[in-house]
C-alpha positions in Angstrom: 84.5 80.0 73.4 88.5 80.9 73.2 90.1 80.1 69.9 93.5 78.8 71.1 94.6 79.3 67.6 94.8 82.9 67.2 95.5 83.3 70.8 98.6 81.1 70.4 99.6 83.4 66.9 98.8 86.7 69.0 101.4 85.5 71.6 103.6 84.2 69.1 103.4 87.8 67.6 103.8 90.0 70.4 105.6 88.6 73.5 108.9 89.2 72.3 107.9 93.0 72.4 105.9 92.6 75.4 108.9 91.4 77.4 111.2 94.1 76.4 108.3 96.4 77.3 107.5 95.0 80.9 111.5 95.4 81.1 112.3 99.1 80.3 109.0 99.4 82.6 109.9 97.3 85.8 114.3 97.2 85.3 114.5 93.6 86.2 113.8 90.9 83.9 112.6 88.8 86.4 109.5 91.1 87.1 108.9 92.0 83.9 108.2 88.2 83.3 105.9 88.0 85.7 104.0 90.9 84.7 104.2 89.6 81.1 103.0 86.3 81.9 100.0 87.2 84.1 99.2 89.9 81.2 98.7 86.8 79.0 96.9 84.9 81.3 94.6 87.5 81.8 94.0 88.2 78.0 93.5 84.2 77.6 91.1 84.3 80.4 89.3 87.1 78.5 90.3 86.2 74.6 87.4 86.4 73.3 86.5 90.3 74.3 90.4 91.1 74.0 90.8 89.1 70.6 87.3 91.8 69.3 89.2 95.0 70.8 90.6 97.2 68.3 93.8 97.1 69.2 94.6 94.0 71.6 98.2 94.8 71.6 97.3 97.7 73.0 95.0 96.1 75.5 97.5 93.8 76.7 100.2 96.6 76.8 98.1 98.7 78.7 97.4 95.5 81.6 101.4 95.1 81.4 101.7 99.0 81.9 99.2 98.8 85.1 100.4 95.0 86.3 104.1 96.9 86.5 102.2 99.8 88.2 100.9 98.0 91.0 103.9 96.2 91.6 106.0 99.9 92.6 103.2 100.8 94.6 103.8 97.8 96.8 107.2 98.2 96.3 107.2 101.7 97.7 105.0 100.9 100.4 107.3 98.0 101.4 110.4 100.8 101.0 108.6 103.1 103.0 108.3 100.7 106.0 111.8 99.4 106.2 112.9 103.3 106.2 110.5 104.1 109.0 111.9 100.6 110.7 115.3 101.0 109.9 117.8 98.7 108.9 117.9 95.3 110.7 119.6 94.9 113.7 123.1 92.9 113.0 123.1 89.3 112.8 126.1 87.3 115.1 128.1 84.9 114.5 126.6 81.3 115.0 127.3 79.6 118.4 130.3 77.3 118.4 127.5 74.6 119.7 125.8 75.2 116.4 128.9 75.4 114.1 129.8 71.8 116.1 125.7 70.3 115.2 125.7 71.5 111.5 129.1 70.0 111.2 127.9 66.5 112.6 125.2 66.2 110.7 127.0 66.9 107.6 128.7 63.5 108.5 125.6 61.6 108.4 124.5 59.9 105.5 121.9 61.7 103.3 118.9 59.4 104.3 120.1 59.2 108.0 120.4 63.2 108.3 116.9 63.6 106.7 114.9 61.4 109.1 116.9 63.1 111.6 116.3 67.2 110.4 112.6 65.9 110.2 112.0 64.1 113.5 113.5 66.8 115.4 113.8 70.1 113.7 109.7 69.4 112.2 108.9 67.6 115.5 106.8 65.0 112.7 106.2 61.4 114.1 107.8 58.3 112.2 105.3 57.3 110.0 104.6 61.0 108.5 108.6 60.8 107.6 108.3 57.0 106.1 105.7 59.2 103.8 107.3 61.8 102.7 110.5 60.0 102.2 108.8 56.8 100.9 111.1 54.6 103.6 109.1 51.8 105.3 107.8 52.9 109.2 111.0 50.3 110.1 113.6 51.9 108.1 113.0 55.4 109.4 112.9 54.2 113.0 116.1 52.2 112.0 117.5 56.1 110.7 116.4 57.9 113.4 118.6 55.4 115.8 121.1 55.2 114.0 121.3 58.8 113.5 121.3 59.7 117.0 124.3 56.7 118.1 126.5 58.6 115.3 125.6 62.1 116.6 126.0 61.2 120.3 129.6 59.9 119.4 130.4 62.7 116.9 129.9 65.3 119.4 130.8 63.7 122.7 133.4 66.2 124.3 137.0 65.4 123.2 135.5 63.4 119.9 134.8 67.2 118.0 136.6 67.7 115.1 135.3 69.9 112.0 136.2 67.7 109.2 133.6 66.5 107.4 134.0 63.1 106.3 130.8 62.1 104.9 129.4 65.2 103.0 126.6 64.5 100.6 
């Protein structure tokens, strides 16, 4: 059985340390968190062989030393196939048809433009948006219409203009 006691005074102890060690390891705070963290987790998973080791500071350093480890190695495999891939063809400028949609359906209402974004950009039925929004089956259908009136008037030739009134 794990003592959570001197687990929780080992960690106490030593993650200050361990962090600025998975740090001057990895070079980005970020991934020396994670490395830190899943250290820990794997010396709680294991506390009761870790907390007998001679020296479980040293145990944990050495998982944070191998954790960080593995990471480069993906990270230099992932390097190695962008090089042989080459940079990424360059990305254009939107269509104006697209600059004109995101702009109407910034002038919808919050609620309105959600049932909307999820009806047709996630193709999901009604009643799967009245669950993940929480709206009643009625309401959503009452969104979607309304939704599609304001859009049909927003971007009827000779109505576009790029201000955006209603921004949420």
């Amino acid at each position: 059985m794990r003592d959570a006691d001197s687990f929780d005074e080992f960690y106490r102890d030593t993650s200050a340390r361990m962090l600025r060690y998975g740090y001057a390891l990895t070079g980005d705070l970020a991934e020396a968190q994670d490395v830190v963290q899943e250290a820990y987790t794997r010396a709680w998973r294991h506390w009761g062989r870790v907390a007998a080791h001679p020296t479980p500071e040293g145990w944990l350093r050495l998982t944070v030393t191998r954790l960080a480890t593995d990471r480069w190695r993906r990270l230099s495999g992932w390097r190695a196939a962008v090089r042989r891939a080459g940079p990424p063809e360059p990305v254009g400028p939107p269509s104006e048809d697209a600059v004109w949609l995101t702009t109407a359906l910034r002038r919808l209402p919050g609620p309105i433009r959600q049932a909307v974004a999820l009806h047709y950009l996630f193709d999901l039925p009604v009643a799967a948006i009245a669950a993940e929004t929480g709206a009643p089956v009625g309401t959503v259908t009452a969104r979607l219409h309304r939704g599609r009136t304001e859009l049909a008037a927003i971007l009827t030739p000779g109505s576009r203009t790029p201000e955006v009134k209603n921004a949420e």
